[in-house]
N, C-alpha and C positions, 0 to 999 in steps of 0.2 A: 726102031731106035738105031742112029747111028754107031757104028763100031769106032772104035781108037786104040790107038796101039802108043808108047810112048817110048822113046829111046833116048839114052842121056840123061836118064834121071839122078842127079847127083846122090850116095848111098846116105847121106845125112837125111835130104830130102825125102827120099824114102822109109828109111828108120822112123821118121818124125811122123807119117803119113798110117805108118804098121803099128806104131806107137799110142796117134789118135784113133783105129778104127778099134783096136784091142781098148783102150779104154772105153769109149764109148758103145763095145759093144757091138758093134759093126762090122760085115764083110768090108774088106779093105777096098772092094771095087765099089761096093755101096757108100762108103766114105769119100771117097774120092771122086767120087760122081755128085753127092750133098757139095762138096767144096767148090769144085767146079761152076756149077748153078752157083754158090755164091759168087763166087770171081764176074761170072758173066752179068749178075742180075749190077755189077757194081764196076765194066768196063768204063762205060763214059762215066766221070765222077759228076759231071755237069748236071746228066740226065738225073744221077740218083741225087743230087745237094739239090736241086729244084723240085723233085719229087718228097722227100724227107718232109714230115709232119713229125713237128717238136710233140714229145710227153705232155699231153694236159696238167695243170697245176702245177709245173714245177718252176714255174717261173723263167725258164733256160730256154734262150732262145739261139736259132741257128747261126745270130753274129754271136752269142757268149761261146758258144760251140768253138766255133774258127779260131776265135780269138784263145782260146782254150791251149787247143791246138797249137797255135803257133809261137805262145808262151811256151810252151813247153819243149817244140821243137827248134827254139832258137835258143833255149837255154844249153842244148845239148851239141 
């Protein structure tokens, strides 16, 4: 496995990060490597909004989705 080292971490960012792995439980290296893997699995949003399979039966589909979405971020 690759190593990484990270510098500039702003102490908010960090607090928040020492924050989640003490709740959840987790060494804070092991938390932050689960996040990470999320970030990357969800780089291109393209890749993952083409890949996304809607929840069976709920009727919600990935234009309610968007649209969801952007009701909400246009109200703000």
């Amino acid at each position: 496995m690759a190593r990484m080292n990270l510098h500039g971490v702003p102490d908010e960012v960090y607090a928040a990060l020492v924050k989640g792995a003490e709740e959840n439980r987790r060494p804070l290296n092991a938390f932050v490597v689960e996040r990470l893997a999320e970030v990357a699995n969800v780089v291109n949003m393209a890749d993952y909004v083409a890949s996304y399979t809607p929840p069976v039966g709920t009727g919600v589909t990935v234009d309610d989705a968007v649209a969801a979405v952007r009701e909400v971020r246009d109200a703000s």
